[in-house]
Backbone as a ProteinNet text record, in pm:
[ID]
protein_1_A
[PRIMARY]
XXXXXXXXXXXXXXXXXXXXXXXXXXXXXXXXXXXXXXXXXXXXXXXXXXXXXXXXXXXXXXXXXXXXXXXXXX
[TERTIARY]
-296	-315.4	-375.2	-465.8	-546.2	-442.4	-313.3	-233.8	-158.9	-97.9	-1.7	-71.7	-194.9	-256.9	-329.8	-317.8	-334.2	-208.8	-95.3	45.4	66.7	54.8	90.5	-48.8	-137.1	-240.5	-161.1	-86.5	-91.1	-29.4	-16.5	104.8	275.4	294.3	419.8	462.3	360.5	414.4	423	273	214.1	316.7	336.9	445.4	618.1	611	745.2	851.6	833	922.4	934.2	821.1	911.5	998.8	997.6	1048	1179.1	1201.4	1323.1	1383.2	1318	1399.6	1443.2	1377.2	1413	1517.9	1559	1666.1	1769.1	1764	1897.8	1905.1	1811.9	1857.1	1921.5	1885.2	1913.5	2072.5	2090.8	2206.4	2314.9	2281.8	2338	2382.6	2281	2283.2	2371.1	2344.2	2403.2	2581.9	2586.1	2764	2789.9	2718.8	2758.6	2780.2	2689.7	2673.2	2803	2833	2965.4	3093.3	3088.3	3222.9	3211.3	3117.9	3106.3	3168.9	3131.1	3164.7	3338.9	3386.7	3523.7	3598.6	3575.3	3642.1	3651.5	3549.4	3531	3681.2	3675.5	3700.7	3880.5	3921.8	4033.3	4107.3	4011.5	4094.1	4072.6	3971.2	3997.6	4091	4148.7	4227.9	4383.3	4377.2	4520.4	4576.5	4698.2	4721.2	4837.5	4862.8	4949.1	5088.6	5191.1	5334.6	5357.3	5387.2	5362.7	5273.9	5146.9	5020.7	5042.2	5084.7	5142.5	5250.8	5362	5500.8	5452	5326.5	5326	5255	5163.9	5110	5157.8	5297.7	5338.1	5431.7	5484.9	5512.4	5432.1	5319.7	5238.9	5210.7	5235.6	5270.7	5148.3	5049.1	4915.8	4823	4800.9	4762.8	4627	4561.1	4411.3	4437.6	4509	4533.1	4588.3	4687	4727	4630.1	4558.5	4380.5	4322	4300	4200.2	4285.8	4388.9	4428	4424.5	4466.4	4475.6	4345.1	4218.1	4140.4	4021.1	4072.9	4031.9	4130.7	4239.6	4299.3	4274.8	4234.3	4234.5	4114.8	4012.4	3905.3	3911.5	3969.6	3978.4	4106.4
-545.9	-540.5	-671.7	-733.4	-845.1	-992.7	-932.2	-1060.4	-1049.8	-960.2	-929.7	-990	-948.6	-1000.7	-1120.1	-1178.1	-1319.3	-1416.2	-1316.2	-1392.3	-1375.5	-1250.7	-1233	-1327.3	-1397.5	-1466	-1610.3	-1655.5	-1797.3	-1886	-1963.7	-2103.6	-2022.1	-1947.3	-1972.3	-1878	-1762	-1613.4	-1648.7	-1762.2	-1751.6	-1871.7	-1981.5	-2070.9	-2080.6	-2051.6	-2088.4	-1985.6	-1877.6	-1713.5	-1731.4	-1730	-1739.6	-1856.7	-1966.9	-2120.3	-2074.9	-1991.9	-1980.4	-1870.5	-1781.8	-1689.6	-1726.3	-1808	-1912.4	-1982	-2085.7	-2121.6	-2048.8	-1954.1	-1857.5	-1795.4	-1708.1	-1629.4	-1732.3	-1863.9	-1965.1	-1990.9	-2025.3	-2047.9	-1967	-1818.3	-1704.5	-1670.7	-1732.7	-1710.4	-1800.2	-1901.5	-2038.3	-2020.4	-1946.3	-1926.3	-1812.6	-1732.6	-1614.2	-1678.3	-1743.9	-1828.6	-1962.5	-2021.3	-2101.3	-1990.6	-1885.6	-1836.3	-1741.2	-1703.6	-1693.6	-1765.6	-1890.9	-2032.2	-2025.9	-2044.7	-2052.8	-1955.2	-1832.5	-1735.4	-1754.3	-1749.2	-1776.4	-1908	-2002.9	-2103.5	-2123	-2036	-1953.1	-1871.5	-1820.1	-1695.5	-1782.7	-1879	-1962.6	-2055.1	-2079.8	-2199	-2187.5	-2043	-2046.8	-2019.8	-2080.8	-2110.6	-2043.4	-1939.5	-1907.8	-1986	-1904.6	-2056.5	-2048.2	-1977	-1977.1	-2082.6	-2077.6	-2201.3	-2298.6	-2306.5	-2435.8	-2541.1	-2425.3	-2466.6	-2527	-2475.3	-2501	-2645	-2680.2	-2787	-2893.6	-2870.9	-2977.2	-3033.5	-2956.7	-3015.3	-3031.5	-3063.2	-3121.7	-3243.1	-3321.1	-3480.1	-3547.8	-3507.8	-3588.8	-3662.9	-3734.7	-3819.4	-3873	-3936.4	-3981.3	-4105.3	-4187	-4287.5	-4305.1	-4194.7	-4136.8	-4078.4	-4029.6	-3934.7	-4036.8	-4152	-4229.4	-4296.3	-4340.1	-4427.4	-4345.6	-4216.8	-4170.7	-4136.9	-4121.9	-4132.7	-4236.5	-4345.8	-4478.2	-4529.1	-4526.3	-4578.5	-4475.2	-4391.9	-4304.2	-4315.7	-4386.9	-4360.1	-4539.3	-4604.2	-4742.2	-4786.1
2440.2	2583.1	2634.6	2581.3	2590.2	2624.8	2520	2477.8	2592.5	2660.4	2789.9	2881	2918	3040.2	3037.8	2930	2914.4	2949.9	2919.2	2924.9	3061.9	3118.2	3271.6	3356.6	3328.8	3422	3390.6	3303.3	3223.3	3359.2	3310.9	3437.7	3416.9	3346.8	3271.4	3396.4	3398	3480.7	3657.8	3635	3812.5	3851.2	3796.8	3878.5	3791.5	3657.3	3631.1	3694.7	3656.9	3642.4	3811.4	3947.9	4048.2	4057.9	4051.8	4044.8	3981.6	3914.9	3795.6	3929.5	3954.5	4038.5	4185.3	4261.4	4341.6	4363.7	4252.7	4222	4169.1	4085.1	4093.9	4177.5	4260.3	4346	4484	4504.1	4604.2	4569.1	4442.6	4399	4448.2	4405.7	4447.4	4601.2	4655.2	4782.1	4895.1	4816.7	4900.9	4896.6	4726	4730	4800.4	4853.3	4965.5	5092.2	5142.2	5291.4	5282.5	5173.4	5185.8	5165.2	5074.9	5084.5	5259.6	5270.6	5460.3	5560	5532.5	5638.2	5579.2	5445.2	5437.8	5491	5521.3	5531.4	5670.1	5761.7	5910.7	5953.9	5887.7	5897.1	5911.1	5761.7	5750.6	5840	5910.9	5954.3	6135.3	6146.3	6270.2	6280.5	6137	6146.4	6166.3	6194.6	6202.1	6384.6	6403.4	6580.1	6607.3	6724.6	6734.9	6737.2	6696.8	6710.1	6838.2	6972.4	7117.8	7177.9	7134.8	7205.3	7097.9	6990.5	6923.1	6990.5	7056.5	7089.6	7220.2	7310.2	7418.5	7452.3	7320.4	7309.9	7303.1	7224.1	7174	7316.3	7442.4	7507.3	7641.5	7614.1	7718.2	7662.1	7791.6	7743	7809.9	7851.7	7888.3	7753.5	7813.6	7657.4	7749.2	7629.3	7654.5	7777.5	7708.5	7842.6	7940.7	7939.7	8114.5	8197.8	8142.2	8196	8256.9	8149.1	8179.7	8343.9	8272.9	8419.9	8570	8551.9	8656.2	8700.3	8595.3	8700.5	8718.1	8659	8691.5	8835.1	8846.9	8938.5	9072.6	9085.6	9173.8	9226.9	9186	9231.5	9312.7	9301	9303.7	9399.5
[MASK]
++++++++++++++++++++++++++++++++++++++++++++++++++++++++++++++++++++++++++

């Protein structure tokens, strides 16, 4: 009994054993919260073919924007 509760007071019990469970359970955790973010990511990444088709023929571009409303104000 003496020898247990010498072992359970030591450095080994009070800082290693959480430090050890920390990092695995972090480990554990971190691959739940990334396979989370992939899945989200997945199922956002896909575009209808309708608002695809419709994109592709809108012909405004960054520097027609700009000119028209640089020149418009001028």
């Amino acid at each position: 009994m003496e020898r247990f509760r010498k072992l359970w007071r030591g450095r080994t019990m009070t800082f290693g054993v959480p430090l050890l469970l920390y990092i695995v359970g972090g480990s554990f955790g971190l691959r739940e919260f990334a396979q989370i973010r992939y899945d989200v990511h997945k199922l956002h990444g896909k575009v209808d073919p309708a608002l695809k088709e419709k994109l592709k023929q809108n012909n405004v571009t960054l520097e027609s924007e700009y000119e028209h409303i640089f020149f418009k104000h001028y």
